[in-house]
BALOBA-1460 file (C-alpha; in Angstrom, 3 decimals):
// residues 246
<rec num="1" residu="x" x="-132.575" y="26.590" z="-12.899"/>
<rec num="2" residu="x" x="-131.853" y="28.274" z="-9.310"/>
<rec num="3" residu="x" x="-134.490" y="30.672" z="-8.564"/>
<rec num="4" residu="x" x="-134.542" y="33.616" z="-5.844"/>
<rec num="5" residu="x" x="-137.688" y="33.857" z="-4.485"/>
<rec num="6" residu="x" x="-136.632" y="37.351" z="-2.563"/>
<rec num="7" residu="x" x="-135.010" y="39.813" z="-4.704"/>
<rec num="8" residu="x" x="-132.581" y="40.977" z="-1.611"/>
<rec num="9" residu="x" x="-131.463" y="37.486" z="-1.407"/>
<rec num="10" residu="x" x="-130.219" y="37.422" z="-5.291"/>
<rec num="11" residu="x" x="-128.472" y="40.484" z="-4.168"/>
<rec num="12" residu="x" x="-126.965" y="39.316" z="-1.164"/>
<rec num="13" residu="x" x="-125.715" y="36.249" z="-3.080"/>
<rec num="14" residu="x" x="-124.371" y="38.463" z="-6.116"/>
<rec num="15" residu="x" x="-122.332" y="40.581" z="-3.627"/>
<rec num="16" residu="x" x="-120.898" y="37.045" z="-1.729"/>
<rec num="17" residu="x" x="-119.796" y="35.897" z="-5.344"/>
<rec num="18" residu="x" x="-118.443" y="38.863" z="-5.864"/>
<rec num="19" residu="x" x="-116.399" y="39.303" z="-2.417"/>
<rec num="20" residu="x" x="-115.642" y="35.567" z="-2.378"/>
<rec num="21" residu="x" x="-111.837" y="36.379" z="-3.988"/>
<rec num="22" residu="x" x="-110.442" y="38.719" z="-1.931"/>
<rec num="23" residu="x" x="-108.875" y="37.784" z="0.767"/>
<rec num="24" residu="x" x="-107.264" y="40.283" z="4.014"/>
<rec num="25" residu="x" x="-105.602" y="38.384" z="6.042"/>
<rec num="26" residu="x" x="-105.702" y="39.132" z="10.383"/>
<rec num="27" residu="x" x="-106.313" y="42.963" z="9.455"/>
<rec num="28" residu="x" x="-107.287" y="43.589" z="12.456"/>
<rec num="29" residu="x" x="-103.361" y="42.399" z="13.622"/>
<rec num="30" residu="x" x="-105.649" y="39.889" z="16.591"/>
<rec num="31" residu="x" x="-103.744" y="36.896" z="15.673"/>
<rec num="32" residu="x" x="-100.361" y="37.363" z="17.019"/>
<rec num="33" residu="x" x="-98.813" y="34.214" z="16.526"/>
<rec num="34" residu="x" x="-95.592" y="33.574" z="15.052"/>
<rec num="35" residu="x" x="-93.221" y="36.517" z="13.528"/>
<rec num="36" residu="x" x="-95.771" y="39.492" z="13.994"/>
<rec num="37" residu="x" x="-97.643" y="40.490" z="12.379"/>
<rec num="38" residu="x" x="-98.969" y="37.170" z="10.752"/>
<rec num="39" residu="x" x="-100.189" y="37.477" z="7.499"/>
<rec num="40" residu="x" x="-98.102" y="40.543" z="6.553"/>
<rec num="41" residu="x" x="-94.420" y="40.590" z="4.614"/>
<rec num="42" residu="x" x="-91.873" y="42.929" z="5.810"/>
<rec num="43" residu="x" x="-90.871" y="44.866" z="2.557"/>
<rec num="44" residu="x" x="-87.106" y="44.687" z="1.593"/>
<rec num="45" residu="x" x="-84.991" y="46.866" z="3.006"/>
<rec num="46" residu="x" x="-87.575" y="48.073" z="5.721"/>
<rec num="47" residu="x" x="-88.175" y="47.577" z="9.146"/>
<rec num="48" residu="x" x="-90.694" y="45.104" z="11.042"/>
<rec num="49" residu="x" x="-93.505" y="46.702" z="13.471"/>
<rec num="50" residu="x" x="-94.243" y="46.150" z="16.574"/>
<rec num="51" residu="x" x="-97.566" y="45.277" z="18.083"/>
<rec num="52" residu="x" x="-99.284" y="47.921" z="20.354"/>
<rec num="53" residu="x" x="-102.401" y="48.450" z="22.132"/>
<rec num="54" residu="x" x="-105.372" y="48.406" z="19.685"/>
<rec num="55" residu="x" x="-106.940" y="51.911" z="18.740"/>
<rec num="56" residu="x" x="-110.569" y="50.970" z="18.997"/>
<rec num="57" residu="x" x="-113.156" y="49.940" z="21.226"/>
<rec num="58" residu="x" x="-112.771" y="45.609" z="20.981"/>
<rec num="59" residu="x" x="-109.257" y="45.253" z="19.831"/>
<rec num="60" residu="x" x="-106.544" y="44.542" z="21.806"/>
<rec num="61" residu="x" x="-103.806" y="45.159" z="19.144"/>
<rec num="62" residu="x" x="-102.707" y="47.238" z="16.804"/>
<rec num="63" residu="x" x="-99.805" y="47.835" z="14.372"/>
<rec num="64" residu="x" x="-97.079" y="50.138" z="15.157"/>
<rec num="65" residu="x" x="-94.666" y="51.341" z="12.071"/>
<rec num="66" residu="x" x="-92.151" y="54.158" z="13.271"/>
<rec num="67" residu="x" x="-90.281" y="56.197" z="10.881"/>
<rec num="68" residu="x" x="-86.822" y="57.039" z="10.025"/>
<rec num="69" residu="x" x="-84.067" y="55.773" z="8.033"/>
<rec num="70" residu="x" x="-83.354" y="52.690" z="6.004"/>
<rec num="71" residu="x" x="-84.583" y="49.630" z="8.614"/>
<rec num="72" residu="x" x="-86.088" y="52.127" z="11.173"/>
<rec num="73" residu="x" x="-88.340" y="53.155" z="8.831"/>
<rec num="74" residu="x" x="-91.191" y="50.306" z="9.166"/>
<rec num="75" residu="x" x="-93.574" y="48.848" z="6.679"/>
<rec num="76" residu="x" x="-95.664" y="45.800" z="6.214"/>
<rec num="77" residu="x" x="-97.472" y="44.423" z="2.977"/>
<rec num="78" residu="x" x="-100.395" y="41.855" z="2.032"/>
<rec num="79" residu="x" x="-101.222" y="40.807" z="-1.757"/>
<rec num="80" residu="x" x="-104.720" y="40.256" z="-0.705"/>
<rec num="81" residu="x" x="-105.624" y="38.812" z="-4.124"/>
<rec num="82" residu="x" x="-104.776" y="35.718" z="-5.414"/>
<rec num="83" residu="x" x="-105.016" y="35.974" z="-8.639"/>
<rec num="84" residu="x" x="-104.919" y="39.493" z="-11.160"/>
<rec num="85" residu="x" x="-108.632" y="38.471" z="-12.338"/>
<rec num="86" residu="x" x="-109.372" y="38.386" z="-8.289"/>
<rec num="87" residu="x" x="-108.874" y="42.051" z="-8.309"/>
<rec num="88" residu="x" x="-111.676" y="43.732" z="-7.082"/>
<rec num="89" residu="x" x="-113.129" y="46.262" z="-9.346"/>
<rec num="90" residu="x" x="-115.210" y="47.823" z="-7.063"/>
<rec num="91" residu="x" x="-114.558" y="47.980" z="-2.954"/>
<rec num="92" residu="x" x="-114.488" y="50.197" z="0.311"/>
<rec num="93" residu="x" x="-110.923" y="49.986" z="2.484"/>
<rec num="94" residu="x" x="-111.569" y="50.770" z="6.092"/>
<rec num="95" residu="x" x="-109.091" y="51.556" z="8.826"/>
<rec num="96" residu="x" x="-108.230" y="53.109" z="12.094"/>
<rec num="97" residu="x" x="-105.221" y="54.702" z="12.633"/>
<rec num="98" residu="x" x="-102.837" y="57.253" z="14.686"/>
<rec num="99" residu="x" x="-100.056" y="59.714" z="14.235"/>
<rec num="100" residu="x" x="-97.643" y="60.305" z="16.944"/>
<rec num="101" residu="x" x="-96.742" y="63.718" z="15.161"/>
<rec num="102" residu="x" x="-98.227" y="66.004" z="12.988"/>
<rec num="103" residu="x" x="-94.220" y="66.498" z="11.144"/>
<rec num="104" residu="x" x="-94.716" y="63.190" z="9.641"/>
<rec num="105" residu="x" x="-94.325" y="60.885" z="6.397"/>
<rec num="106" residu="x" x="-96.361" y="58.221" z="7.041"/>
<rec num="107" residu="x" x="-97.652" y="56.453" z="3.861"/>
<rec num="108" residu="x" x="-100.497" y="53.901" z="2.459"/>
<rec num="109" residu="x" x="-100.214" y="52.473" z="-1.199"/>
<rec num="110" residu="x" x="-101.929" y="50.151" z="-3.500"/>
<rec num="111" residu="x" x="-99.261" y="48.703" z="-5.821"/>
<rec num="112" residu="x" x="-100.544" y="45.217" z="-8.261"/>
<rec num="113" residu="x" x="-98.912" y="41.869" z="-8.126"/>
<rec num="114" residu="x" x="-96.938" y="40.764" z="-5.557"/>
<rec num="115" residu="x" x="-95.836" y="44.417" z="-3.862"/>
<rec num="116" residu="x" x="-94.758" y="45.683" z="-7.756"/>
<rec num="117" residu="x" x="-95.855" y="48.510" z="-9.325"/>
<rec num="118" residu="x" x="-97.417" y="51.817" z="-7.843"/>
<rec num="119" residu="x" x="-101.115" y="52.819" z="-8.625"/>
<rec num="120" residu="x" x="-102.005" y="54.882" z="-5.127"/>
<rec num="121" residu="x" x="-100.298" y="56.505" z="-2.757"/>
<rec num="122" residu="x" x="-101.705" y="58.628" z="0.354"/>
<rec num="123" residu="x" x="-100.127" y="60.850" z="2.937"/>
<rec num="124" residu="x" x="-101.633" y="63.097" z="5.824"/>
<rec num="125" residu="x" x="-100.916" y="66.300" z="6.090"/>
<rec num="126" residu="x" x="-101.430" y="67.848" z="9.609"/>
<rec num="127" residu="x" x="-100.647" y="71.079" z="10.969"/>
<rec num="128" residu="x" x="-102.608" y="71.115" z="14.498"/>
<rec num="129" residu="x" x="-104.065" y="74.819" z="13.313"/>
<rec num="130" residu="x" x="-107.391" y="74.442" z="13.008"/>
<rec num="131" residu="x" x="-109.134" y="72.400" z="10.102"/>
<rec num="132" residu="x" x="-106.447" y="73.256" z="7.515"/>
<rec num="133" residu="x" x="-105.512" y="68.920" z="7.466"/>
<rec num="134" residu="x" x="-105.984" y="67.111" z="4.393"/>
<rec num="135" residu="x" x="-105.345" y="63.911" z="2.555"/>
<rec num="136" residu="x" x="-103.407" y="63.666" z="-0.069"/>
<rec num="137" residu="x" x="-103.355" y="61.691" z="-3.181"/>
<rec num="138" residu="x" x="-100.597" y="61.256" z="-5.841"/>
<rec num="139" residu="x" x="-100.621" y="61.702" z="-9.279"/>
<rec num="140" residu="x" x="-97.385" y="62.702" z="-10.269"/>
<rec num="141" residu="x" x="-97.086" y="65.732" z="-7.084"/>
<rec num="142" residu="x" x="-99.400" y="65.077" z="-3.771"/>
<rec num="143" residu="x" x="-102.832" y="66.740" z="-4.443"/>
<rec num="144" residu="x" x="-105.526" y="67.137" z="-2.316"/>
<rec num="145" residu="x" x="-107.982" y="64.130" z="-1.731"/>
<rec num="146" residu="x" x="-109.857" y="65.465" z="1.189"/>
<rec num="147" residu="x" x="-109.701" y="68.793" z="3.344"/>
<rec num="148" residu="x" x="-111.560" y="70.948" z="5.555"/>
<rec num="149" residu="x" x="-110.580" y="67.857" z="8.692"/>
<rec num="150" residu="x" x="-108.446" y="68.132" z="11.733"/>
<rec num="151" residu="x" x="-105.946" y="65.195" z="11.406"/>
<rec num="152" residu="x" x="-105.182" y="65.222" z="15.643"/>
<rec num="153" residu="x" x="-101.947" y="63.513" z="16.288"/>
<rec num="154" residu="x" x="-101.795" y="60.707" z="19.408"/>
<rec num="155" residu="x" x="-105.828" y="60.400" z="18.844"/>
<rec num="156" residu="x" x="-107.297" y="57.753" z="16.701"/>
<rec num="157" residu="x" x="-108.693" y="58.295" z="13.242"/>
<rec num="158" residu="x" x="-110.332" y="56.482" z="10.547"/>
<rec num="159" residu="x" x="-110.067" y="56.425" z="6.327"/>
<rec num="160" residu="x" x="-112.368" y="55.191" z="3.970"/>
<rec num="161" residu="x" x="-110.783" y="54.483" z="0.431"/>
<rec num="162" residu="x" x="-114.422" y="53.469" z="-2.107"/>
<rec num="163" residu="x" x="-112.788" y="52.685" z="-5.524"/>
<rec num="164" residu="x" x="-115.151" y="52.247" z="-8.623"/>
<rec num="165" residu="x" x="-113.944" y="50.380" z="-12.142"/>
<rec num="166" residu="x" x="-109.951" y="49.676" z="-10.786"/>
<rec num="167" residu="x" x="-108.227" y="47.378" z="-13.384"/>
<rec num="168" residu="x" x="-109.349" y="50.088" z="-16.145"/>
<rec num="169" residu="x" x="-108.696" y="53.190" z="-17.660"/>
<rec num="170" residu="x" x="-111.786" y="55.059" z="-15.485"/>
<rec num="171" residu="x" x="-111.088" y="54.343" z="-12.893"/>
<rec num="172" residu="x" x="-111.805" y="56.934" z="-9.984"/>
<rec num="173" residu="x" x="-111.814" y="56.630" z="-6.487"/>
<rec num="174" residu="x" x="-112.695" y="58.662" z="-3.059"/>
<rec num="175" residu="x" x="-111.588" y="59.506" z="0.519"/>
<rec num="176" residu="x" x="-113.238" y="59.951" z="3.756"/>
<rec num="177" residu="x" x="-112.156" y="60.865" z="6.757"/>
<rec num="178" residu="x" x="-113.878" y="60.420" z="10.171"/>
<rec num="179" residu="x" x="-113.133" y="61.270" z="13.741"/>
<rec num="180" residu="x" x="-115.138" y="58.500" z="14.814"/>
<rec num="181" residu="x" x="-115.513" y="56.075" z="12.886"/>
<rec num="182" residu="x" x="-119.548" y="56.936" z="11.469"/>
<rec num="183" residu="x" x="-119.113" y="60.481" z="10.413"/>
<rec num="184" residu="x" x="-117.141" y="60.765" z="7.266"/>
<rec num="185" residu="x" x="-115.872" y="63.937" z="5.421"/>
<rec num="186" residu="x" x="-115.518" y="62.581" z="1.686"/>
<rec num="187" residu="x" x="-113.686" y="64.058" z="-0.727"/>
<rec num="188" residu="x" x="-114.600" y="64.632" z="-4.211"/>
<rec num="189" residu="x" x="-113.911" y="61.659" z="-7.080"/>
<rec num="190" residu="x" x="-110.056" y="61.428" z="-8.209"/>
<rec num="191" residu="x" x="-108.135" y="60.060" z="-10.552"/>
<rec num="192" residu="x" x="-104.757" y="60.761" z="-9.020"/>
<rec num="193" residu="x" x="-102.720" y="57.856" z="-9.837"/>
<rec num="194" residu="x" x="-99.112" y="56.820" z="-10.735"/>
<rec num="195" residu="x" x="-98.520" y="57.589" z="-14.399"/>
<rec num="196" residu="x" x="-99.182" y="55.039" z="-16.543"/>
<rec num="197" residu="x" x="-100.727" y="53.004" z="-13.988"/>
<rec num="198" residu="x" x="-104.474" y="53.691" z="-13.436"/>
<rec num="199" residu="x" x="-105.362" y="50.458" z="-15.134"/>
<rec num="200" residu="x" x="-103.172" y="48.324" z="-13.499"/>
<rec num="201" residu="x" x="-105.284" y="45.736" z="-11.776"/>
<rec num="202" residu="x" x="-104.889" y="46.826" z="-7.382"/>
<rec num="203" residu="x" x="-103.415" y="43.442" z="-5.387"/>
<rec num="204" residu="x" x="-101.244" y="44.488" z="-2.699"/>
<rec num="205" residu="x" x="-101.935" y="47.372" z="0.321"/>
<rec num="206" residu="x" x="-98.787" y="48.715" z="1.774"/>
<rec num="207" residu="x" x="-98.092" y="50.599" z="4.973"/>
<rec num="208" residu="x" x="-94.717" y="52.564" z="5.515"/>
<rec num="209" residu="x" x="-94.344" y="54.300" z="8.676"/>
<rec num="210" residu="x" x="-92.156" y="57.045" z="6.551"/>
<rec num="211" residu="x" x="-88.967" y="58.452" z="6.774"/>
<rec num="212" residu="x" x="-89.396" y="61.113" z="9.369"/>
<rec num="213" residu="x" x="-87.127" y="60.068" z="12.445"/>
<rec num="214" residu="x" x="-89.053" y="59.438" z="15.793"/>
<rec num="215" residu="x" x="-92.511" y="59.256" z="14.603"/>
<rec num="216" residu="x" x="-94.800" y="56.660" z="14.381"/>
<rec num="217" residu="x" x="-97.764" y="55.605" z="12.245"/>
<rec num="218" residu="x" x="-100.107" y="52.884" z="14.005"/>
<rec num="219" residu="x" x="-103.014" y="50.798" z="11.921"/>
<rec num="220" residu="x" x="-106.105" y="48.760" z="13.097"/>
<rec num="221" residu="x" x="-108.818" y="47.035" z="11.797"/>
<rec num="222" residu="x" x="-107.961" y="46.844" z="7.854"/>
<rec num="223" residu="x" x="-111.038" y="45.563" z="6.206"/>
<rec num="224" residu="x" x="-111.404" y="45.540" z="2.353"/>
<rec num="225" residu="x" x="-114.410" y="44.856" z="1.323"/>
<rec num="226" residu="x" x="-114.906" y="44.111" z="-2.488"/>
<rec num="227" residu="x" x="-118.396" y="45.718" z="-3.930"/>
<rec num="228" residu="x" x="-120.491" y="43.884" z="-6.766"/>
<rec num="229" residu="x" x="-121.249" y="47.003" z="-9.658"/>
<rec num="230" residu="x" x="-123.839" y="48.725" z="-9.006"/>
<rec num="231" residu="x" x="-125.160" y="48.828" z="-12.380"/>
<rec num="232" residu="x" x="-124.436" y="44.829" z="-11.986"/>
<rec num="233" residu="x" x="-127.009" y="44.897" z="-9.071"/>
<rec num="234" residu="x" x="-129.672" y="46.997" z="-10.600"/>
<rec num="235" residu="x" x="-129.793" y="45.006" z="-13.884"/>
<rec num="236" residu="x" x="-130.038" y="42.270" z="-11.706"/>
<rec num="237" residu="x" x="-132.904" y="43.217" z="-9.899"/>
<rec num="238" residu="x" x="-134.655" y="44.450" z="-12.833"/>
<rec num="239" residu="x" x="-134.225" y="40.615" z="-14.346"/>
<rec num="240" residu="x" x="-135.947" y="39.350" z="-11.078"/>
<rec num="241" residu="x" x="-139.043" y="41.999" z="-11.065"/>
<rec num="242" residu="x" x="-139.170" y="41.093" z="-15.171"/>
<rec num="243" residu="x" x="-139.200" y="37.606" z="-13.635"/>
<rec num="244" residu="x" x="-142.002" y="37.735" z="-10.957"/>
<rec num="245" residu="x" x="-144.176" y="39.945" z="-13.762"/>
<rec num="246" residu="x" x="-144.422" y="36.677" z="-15.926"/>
């Protein structure tokens, strides 16, 4: 039997298991060969973007999704997981990303297998008065996900989505907004999701650059991190100290 000596180590390995599934695919839109961007599907009926200048520090490019009507409206997709039991349960999504407008309808999703079926949806709503901006969530109307932030169009921003016990019926999730990246204003726990759908297993990420004519929506560094339970991890490391008391 396979011991670990160090009881970070057991952890560190439980969280690689755990994150060994999932796979994003050039999130950070760096590889630029081929059809752009590679590693992301044009939904049907939708526009391709184009590749712009990265939004942060190290990266050279970016996504760029304008908005409008049928094909001008832009939007790419990735089912990141290979498998429905590869959904992650638990995980963090991180991003960067700019408005060219604060009139705007840009939109992330979650949706399961294969681009089908809506669990998440999430909008910005800015109105360049102060710190009146918010994120919004669906669940059947936009709600609130986080406030009290100044969403600042042509400047770049960044989103944290932590989701805890997807692919069941409690599942709940929050959002944080930064200005920079290290300082996050989080919202409080939701469970704004499509009807119906809360336990529907989260596969695919979707970005639509919305239907609001001669805007854009631009996306960097995508990274989706799965996270081992944390009740997983702290039974875990009770096992170990059990194990060293013998």
């Amino acid at each position: 039997m396979t011991s670990c000596p160090l009881v970070a180590s057991c952890l560190f390995a439980a969280a690689s298991i755990a994150q060994g599934a999932v796979v994003l695919n050039n999130g950070n839109f760096e590889n630029t060969g081929g059809t752009f961007p590679t590693g992301w599907t044009t939904q049907t009926g939708f526009g391709t973007p184009t590749a712009t200048t990265g939004l942060v520090v190290g990266s050279t490019t970016a996504a760029n999704l304008s908005g409008g009507s049928g094909t001008t409206n832009q939007s790419i997709y990735q089912d990141f997981a290979p498998t429905t039991a590869d959904s992650p349960a638990n995980f963090q999504l991180d991003l960067a990303f700019r408005i060219s407008a604060e009139a705007q309808t840009a939109r992330i999703r979650f949706r399961g297998n294969n681009n089908a079926t809506d669990i998440m949806a999430i909008r910005f709503t800015a109105t360049n008065t102060g710190t009146t901006d918010s994120v919004d969530v669906y669940n059947g109307a936009f709600v609130t996900g986080v406030s009290g932030i100044t969403i600042t169009a042509g400047a770049t921003n960044f989103l944290r989505i932590t989701g805890s016990n997807f692919g069941t019926a409690s599942a709940t999730y929050t959002i944080g907004f930064s200005t920079d990246g290290v300082n996050y204003v989080t919202g409080a726990a939701s469970t704004a999701f499509f009807s119906g759908n809360r336990a529907v297993p989260i596969e695919t990420l979707v970005f639509e650059g919305g239907t609001t004519a001669g805007t854009s929506f631009r996306v960097d560094n995508v990274s989706l991190i799965p996270e081992p339970s944390i009740v997983g991890l702290g039974g875990l490391g009770m096992l170990l100290v059990l194990r060293r008391r013998r």
